[in-house]
MITOR-844836 format. One record per residue: x, y, z of N, C-alpha, C in turn; residue number from 1. Coordinates in pm, 1 decimal, decimal comma, m for minus. Example, Ala and Ser with C-alpha at 12.3 -4.5 7.8 and 13.67 -1.06 7.14 Angstrom:
BEGIN
<atom <1319,0 m569,0 780,0> <1230,0 m450,0 780,0> <1320,0 m330,0 780,0> 1>
<atom <1285,0 m225,0 708,0> <1367,0 m106,0 714,0> <1290,0 3,0 787,0> 2>
//
This chain:
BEGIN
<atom <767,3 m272,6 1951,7> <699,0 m242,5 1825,9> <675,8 m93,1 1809,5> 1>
<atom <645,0 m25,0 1945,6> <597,5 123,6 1908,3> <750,1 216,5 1866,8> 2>
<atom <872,1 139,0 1937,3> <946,1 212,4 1926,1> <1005,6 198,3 1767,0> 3>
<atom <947,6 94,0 1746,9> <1021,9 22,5 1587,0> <905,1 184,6 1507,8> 4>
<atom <807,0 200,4 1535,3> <726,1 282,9 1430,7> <717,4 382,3 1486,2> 5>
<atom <769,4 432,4 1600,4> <806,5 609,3 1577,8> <928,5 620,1 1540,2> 6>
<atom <1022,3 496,5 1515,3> <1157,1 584,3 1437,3> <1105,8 554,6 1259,8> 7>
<atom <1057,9 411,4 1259,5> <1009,7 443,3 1125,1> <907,4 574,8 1060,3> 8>
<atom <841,2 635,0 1159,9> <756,8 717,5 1099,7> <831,4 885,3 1091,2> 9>
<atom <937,2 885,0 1184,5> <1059,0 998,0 1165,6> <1101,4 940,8 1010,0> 10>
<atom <1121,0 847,1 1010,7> <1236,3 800,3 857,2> <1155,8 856,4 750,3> 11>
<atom <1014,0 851,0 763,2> <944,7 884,9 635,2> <952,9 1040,5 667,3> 12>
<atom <885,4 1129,6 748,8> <868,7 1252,8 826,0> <978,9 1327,5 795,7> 13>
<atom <1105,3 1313,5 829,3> <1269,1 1313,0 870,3> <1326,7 1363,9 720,3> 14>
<atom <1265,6 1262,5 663,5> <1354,4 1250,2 522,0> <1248,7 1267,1 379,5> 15>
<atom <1281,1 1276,1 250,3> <1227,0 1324,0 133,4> <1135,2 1222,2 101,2> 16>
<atom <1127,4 1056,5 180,0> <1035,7 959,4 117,3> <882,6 939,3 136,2> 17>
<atom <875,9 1003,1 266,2> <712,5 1005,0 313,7> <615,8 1135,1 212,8> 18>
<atom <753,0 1251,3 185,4> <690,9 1343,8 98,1> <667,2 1288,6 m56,5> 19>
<atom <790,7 1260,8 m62,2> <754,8 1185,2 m224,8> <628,3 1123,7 m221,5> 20>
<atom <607,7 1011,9 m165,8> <498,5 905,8 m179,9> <380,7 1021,6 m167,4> 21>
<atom <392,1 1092,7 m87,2> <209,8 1171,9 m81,9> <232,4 1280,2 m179,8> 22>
<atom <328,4 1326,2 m201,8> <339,2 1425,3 m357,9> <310,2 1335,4 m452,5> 23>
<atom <370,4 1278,6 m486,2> <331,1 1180,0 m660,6> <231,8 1143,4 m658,7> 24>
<atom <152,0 1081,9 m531,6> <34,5 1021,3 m533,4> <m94,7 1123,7 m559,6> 25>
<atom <m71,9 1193,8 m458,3> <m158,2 1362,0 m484,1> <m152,6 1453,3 m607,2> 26>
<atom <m66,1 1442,4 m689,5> <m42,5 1497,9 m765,7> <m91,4 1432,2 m921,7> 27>
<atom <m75,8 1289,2 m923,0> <m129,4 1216,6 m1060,0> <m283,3 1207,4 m1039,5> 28>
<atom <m308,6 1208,1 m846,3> <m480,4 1138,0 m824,9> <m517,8 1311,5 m877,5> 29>
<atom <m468,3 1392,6 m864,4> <m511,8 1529,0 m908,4> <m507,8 1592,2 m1018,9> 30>
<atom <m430,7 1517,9 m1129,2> <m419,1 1500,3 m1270,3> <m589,6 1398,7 m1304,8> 31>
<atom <m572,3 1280,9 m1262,2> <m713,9 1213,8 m1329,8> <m848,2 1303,4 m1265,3> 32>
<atom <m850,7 1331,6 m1139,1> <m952,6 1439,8 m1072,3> <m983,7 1536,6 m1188,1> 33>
<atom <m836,0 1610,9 m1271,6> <m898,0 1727,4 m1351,3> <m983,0 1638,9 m1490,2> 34>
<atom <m931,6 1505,6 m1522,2> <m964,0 1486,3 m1627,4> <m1101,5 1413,1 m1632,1> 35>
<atom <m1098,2 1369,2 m1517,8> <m1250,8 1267,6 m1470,8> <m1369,9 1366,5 m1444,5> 36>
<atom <m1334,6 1456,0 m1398,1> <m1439,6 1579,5 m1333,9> <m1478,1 1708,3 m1418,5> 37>
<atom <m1387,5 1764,2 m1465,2> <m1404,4 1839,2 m1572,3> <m1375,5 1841,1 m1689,5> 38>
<atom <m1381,0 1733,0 m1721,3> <m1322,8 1712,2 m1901,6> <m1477,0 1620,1 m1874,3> 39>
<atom <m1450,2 1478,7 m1813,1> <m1588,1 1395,4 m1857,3> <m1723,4 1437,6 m1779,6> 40>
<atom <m1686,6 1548,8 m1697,7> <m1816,1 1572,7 m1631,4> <m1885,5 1482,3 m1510,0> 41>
<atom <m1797,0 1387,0 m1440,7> <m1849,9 1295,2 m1391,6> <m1821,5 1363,7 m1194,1> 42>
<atom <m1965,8 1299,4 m1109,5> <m1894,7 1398,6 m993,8> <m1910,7 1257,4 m872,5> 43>
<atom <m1857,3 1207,0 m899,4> <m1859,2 1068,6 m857,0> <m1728,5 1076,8 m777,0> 44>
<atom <m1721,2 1085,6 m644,6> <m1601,8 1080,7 m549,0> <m1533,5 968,3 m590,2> 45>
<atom <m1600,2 799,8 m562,8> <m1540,6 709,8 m544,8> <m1485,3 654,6 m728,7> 46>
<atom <m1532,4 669,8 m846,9> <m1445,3 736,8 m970,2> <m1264,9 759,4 m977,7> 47>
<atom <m1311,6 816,6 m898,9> <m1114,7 900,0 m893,7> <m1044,6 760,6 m839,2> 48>
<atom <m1094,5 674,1 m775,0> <m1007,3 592,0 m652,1> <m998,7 461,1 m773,0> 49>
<atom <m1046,6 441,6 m910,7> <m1042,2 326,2 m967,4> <m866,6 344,6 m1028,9> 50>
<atom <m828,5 512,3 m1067,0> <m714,3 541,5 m1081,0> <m632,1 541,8 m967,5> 51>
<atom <m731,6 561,2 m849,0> <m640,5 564,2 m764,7> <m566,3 405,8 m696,0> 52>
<atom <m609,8 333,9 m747,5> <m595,7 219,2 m690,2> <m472,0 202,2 m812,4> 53>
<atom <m489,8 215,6 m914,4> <m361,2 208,6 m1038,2> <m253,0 300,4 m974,9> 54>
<atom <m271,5 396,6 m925,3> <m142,8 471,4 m895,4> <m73,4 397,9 m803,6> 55>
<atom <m165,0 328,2 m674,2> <m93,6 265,7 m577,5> <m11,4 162,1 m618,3> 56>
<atom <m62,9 107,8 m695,5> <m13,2 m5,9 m774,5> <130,9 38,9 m837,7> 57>
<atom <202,7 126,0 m850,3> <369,7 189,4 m946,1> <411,4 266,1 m817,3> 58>
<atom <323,2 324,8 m726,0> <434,1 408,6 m642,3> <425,0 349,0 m438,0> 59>
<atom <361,2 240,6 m459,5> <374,3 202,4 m312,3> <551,5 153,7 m296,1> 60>
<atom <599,2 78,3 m423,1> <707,0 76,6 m330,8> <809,0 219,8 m340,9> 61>
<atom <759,9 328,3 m345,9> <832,4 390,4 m251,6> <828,9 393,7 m81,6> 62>
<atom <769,5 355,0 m33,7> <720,5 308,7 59,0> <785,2 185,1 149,1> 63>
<atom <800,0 94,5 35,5> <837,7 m76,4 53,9> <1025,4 m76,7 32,9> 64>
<atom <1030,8 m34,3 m36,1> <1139,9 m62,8 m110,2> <1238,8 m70,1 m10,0> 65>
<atom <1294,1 m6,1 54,3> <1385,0 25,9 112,7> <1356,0 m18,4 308,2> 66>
<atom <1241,2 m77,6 346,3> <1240,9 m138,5 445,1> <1328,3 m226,6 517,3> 67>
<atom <1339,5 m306,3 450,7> <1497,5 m448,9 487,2> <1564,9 m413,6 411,9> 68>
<atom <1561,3 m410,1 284,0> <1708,5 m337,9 169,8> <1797,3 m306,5 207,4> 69>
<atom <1767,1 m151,4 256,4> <1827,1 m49,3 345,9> <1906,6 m84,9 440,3> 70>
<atom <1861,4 m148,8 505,3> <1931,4 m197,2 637,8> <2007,6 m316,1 602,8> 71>
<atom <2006,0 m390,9 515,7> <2075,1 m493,2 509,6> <2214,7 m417,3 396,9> 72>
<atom <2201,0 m360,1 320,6> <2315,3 m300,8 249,5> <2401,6 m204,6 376,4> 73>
<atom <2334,9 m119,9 403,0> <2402,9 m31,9 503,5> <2471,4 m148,0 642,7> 74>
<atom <2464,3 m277,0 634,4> <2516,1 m312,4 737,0> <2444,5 m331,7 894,6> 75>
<atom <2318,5 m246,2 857,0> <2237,6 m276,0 978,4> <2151,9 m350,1 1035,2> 76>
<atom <2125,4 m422,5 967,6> <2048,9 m553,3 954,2> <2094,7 m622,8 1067,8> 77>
<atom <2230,3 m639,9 1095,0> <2263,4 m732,7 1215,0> <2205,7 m674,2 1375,9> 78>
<atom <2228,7 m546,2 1347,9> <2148,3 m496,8 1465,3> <2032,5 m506,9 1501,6> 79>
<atom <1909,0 m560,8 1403,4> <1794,1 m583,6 1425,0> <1785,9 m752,6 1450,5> 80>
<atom <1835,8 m791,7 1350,2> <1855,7 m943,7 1439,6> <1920,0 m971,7 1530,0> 81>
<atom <2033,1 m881,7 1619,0> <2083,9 m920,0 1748,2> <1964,8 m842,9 1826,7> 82>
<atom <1917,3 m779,2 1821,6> <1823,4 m691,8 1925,5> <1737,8 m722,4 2035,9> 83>
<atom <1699,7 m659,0 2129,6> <1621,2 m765,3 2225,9> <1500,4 m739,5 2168,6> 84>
<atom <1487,2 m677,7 2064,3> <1313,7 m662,4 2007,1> <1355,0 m774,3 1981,4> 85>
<atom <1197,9 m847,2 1919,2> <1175,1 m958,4 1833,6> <1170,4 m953,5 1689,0> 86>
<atom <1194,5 m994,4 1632,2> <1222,7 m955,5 1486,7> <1022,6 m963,0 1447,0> 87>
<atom <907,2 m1003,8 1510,0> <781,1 m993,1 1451,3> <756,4 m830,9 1481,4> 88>
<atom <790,6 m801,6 1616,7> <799,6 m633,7 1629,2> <804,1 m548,7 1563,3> 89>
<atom <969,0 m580,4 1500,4> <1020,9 m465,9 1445,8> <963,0 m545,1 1247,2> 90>
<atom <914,4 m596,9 1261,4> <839,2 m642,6 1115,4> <693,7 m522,7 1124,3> 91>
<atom <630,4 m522,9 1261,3> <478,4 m528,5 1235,9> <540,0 m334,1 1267,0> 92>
<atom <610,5 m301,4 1326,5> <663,0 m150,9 1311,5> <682,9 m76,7 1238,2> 93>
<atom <773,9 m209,8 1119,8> <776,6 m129,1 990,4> <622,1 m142,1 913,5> 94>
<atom <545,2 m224,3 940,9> <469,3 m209,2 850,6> <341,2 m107,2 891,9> 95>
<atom <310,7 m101,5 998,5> <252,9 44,1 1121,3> <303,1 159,6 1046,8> 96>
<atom <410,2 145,2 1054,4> <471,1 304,5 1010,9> <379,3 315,0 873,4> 97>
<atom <426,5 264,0 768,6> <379,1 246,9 636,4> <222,2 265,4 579,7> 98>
<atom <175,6 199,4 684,8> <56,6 240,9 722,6> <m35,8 349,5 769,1> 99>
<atom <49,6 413,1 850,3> <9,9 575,6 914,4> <30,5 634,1 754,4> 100>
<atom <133,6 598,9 708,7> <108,8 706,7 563,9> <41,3 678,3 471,5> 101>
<atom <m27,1 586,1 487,4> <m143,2 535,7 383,9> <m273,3 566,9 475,1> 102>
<atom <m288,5 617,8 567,2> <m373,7 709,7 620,4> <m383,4 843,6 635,7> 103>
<atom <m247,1 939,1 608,8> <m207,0 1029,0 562,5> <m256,5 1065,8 458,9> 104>
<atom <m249,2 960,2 336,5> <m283,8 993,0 209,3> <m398,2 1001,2 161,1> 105>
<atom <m493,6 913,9 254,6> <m615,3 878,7 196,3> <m676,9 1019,6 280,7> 106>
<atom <m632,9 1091,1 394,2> <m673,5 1176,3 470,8> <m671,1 1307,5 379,2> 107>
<atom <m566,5 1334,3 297,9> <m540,0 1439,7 170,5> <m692,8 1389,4 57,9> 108>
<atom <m719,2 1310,8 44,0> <m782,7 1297,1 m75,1> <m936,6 1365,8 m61,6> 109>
<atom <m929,5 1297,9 93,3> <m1132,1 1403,9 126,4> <m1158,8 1556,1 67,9> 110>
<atom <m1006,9 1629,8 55,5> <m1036,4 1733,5 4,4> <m1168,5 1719,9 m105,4> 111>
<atom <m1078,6 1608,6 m224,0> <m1186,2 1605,6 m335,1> <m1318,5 1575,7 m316,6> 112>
<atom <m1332,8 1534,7 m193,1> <m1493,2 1507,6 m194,4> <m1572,6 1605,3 m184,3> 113>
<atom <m1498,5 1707,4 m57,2> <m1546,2 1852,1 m77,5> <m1544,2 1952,6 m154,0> 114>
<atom <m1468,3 1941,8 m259,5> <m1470,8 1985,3 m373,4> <m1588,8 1940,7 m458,8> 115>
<atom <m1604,5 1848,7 m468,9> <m1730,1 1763,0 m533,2> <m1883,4 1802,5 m456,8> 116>
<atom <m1819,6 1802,8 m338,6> <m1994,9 1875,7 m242,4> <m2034,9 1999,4 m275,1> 117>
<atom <m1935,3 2103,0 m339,2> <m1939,3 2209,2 m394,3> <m2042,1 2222,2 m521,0> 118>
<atom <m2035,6 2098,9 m598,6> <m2099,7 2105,8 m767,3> <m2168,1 1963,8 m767,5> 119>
<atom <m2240,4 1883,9 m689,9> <m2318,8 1796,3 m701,4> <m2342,7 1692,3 m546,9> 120>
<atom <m2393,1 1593,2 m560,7> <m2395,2 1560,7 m406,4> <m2337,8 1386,7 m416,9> 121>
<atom <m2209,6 1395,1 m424,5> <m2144,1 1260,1 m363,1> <m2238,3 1174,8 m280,0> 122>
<atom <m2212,7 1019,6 m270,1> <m2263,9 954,0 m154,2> <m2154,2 947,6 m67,3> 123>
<atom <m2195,3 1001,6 32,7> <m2065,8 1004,8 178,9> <m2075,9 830,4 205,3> 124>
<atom <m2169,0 750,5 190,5> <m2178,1 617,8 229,8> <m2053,3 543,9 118,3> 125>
<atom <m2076,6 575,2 m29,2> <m2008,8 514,5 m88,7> <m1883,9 561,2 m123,1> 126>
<atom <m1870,1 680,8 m71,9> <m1746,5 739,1 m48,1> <m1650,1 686,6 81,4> 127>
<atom <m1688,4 657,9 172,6> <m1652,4 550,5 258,9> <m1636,3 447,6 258,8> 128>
<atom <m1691,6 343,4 177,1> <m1684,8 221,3 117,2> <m1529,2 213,6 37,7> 129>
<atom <m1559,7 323,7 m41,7> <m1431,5 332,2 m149,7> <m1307,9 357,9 m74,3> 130>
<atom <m1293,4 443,6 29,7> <m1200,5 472,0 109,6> <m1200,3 320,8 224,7> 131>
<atom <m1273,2 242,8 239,3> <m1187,0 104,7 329,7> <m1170,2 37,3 233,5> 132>
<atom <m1230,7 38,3 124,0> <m1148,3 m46,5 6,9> <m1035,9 2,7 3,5> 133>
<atom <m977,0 123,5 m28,6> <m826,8 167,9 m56,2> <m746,3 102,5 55,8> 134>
<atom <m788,5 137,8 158,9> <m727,8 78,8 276,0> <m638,5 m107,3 289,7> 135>
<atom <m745,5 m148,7 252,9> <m731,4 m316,8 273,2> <m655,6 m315,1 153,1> 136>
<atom <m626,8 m242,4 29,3> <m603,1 m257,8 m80,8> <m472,8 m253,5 m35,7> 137>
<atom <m451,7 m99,3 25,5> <m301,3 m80,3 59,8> <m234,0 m151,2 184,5> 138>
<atom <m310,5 m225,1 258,4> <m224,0 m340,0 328,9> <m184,7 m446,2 293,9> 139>
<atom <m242,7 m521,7 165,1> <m165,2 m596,8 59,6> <m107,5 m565,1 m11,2> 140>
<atom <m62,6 m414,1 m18,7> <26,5 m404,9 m93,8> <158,4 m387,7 m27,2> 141>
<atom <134,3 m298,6 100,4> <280,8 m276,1 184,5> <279,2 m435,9 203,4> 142>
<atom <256,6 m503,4 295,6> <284,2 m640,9 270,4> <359,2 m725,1 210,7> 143>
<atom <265,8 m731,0 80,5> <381,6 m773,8 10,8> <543,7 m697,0 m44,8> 144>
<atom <515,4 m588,1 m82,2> <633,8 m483,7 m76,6> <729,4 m493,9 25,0> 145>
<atom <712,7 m464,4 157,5> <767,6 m534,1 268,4> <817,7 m656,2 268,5> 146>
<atom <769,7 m786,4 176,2> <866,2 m900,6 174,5> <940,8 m905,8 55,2> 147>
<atom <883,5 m851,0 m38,6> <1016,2 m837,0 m94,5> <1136,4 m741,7 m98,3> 148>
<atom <1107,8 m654,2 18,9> <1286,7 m546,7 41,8> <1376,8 m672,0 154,3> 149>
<atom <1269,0 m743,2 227,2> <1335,3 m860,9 327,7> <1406,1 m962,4 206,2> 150>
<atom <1413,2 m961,9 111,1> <1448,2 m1066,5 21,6> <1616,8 m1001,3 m43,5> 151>
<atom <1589,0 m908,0 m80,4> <1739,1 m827,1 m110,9> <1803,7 m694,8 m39,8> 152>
<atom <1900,2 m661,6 m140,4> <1939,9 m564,6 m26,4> <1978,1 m454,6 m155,2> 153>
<atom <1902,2 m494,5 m254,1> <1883,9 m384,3 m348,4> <1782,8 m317,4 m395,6> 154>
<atom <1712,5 m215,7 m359,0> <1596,2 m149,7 m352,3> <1554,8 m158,5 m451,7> 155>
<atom <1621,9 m111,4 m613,9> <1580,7 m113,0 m731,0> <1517,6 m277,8 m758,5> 156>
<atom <1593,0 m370,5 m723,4> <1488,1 m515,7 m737,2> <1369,9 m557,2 m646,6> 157>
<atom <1378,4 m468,8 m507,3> <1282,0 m460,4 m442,6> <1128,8 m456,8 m543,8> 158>
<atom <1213,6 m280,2 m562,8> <1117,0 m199,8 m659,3> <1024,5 m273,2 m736,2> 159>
<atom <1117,2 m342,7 m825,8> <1105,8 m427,8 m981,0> <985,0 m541,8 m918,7> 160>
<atom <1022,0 m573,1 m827,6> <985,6 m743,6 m807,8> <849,2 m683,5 m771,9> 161>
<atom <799,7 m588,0 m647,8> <700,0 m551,4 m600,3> <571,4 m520,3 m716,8> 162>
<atom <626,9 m415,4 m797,2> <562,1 m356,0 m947,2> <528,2 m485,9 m992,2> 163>
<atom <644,1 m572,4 m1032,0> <606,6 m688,9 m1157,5> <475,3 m787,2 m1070,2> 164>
<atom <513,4 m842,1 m971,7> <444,4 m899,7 m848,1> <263,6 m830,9 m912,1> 165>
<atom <252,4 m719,7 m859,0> <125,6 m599,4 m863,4> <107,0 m634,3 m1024,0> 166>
<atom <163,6 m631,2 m1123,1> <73,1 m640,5 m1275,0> <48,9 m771,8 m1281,1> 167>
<atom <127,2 m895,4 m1284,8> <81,1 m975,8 m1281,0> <m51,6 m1000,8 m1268,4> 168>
<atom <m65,4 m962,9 m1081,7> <m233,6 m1031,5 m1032,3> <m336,0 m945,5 m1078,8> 169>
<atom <m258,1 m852,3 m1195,1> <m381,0 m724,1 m1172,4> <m387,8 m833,4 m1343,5> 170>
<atom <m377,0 m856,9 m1420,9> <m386,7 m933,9 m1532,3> <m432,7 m1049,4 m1529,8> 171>
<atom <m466,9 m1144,8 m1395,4> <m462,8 m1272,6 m1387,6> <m622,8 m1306,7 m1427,0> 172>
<atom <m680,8 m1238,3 m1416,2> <m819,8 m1232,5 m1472,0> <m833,6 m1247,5 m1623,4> 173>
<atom <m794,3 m1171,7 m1713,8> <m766,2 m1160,5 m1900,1> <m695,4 m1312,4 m1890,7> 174>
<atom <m635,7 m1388,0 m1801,3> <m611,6 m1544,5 m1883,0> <m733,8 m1640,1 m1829,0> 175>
<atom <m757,2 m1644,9 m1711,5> <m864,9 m1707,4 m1674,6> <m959,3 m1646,9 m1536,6> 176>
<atom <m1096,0 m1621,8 m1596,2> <m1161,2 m1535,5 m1491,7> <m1187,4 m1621,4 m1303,7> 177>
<atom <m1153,4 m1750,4 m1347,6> <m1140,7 m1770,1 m1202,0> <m1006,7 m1757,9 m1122,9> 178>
<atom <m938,5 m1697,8 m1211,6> <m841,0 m1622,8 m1153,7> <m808,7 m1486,2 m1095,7> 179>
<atom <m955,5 m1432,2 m1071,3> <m1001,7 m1268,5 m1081,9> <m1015,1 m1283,3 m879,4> 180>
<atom <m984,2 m1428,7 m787,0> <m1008,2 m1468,1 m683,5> <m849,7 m1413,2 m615,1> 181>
<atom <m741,2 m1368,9 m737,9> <m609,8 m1377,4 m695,1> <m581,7 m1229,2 m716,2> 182>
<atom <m681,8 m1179,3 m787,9> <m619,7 m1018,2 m820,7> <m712,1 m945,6 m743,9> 183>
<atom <m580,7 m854,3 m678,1> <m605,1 m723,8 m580,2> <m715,0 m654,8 m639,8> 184>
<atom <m688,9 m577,1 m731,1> <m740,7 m465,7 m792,5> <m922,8 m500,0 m832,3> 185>
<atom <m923,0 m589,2 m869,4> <m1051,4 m693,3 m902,0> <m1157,6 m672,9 m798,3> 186>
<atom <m1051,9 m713,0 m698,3> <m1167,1 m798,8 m554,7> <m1174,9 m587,4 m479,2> 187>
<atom <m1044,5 m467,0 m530,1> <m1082,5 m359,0 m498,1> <m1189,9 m310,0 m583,4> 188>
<atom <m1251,8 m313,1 m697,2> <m1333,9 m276,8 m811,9> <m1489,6 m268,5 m712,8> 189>
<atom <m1502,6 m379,9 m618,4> <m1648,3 m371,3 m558,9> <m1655,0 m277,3 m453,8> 190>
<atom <m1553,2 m222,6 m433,1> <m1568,2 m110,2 m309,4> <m1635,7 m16,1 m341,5> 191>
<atom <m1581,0 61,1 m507,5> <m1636,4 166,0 m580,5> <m1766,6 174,2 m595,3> 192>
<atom <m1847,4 53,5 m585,0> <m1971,9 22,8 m578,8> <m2085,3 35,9 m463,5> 193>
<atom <m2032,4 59,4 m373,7> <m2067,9 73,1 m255,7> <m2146,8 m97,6 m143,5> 194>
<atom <m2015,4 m149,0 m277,0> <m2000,5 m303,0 m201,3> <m1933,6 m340,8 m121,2> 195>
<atom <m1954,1 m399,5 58,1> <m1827,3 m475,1 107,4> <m1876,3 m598,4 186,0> 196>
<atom <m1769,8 m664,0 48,2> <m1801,6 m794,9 104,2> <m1685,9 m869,8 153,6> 197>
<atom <m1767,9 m934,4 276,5> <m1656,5 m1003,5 351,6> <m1554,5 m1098,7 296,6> 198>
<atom <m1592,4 m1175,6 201,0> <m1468,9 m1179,0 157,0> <m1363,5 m1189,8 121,7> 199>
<atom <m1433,2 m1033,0 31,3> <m1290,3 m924,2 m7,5> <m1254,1 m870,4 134,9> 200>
<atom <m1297,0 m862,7 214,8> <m1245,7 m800,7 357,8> <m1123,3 m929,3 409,8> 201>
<atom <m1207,1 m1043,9 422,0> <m1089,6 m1131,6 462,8> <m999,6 m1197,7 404,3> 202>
<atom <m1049,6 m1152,9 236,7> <m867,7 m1223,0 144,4> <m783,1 m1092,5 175,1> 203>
<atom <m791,9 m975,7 168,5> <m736,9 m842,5 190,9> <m663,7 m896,7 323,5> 204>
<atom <m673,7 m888,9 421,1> <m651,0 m929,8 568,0> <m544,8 m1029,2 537,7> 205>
<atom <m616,5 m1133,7 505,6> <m522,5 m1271,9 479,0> <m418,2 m1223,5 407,3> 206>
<atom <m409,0 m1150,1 288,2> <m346,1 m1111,4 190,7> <m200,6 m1061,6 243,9> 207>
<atom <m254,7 m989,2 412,0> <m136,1 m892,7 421,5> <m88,6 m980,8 518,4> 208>
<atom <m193,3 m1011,2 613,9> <m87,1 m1125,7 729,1> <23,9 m1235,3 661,5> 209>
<atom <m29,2 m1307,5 590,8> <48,1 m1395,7 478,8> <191,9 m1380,5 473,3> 210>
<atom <210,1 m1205,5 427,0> <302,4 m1157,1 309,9> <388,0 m1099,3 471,2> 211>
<atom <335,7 m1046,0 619,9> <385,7 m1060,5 725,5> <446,9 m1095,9 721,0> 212>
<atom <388,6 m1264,5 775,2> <449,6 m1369,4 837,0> <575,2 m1453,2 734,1> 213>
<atom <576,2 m1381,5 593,1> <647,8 m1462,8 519,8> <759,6 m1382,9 532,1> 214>
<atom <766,8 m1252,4 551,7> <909,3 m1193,0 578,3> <975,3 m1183,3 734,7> 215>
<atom <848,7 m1201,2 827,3> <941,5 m1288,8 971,9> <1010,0 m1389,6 947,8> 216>
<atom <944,3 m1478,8 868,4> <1003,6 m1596,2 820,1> <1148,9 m1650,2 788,3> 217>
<atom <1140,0 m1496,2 669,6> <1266,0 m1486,7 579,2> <1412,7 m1391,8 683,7> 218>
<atom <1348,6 m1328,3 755,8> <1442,6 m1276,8 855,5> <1482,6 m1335,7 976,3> 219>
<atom <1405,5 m1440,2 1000,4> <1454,9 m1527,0 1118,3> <1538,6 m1631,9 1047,0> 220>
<atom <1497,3 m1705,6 911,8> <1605,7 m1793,0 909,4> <1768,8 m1732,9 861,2> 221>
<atom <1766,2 m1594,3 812,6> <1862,5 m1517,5 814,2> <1958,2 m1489,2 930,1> 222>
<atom <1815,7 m1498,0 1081,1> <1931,9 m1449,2 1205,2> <1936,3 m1602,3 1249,4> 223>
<atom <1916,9 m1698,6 1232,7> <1960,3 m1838,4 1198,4> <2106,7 m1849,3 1161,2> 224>
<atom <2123,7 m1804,3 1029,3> <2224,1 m1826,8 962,3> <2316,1 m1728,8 976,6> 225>
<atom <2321,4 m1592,4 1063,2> <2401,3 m1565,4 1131,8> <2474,5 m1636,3 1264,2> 226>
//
């Protein structure tokens, strides 16, 4: 497994995708920062993260996309299912890796808090709250992103499916509010509050093991059918 996520974490490091994902992300959360903070006047750390949870939502699968895709177009795929790793390994490797950069990112964002300590006084408590909300947020999302690049071997439907997947549950509430039990973004809304409730801690959890175990799933009956 460790070796599966220090080459995955070179792949992001190595190459233009680990930068992309923390440029675009840093860069739009620093677009609503100018407009939330000095246009509406508001000095509310955990504020910025209600956009920020929307951004994650269009650019995680850069991230996802290309996990199994990749390897299954390029032909390499067979090498991970002949391998003496276990295919849960090199699953929970890729998703480790993915992870270090969603700690990366959230590690860039404290800037703004200190920026904010500068011109009013943040709650560091609920500023922390908001930041393990992002967290659990973004392990259901690599997750699921992650099973769907195991599903094709075309990144752009990866892409598509992951995004469409993410609006859906973020809408499932506007048809029926006891459907607000199925959307991410919803059950992330109480973090901002300096709410954590268990849970939202253990559908988050569940959320991502689930979406795991469903692409071991999908890759073992693949090295099956090899």
């Amino acid at each position: 497994m460790f070796a599966v996520l220090k080459k995955e974490l070179k792949s992001y490091l190595l190459s233009p995708i680990g930068y992309i994902f923390v440029g675009l992300f840093l860069i739009m959360f620093s677009t609503f920062f100018f407009l939330t903070i000095f246009e509406s006047k508001v000095l509310n750390f955990e504020y910025l993260f209600y956009n920020g949870a929307t951004i994650l939502t269009f650019i995680t699968p850069v991230l996802t996309m290309r996990m199994f895709s990749e390897e299954r177009r390029n032909g390499t795929e067979q090498l991970i299912l002949t391998s003496p790793r276990s295919i849960t390994s090199v699953v929970l490797g890729k998703f480790l890796a993915a992870t270090v950069m969603i700690l990366i990112t959230e590690a860039f964002t404290l800037m703004y808090y200190f920026i904010l300590k500068q011109f009013g006084d943040p709650s560091l408590k609920v500023a922390l709250s908001t930041l393990f909300g992002f967290f659990l947020l973004s392990l259901a999302y690599i997750s699921f992103g992650m099973f769907a690049s195991s599903l094709t071997e075309n990144q752009i439907v990866a892409c598509v499916l992951t995004i469409g997947a993410f609006i859906v549950m973020w809408f499932l509430p506007n048809f029926n509010s006891n459907l607000s039990m199925f959307s991410l973004i919803t059950m992330f809304d109480k973090f901002p509050e300096g709410i954590i409730s268990i849970s939202e801690i253990v559908t988050f959890i569940s959320f991502a093991v689930l979406f795991i175990l469903l692409t071991i799933v999908v890759l073992q009956r693949r090295k099956s059918v090899k």
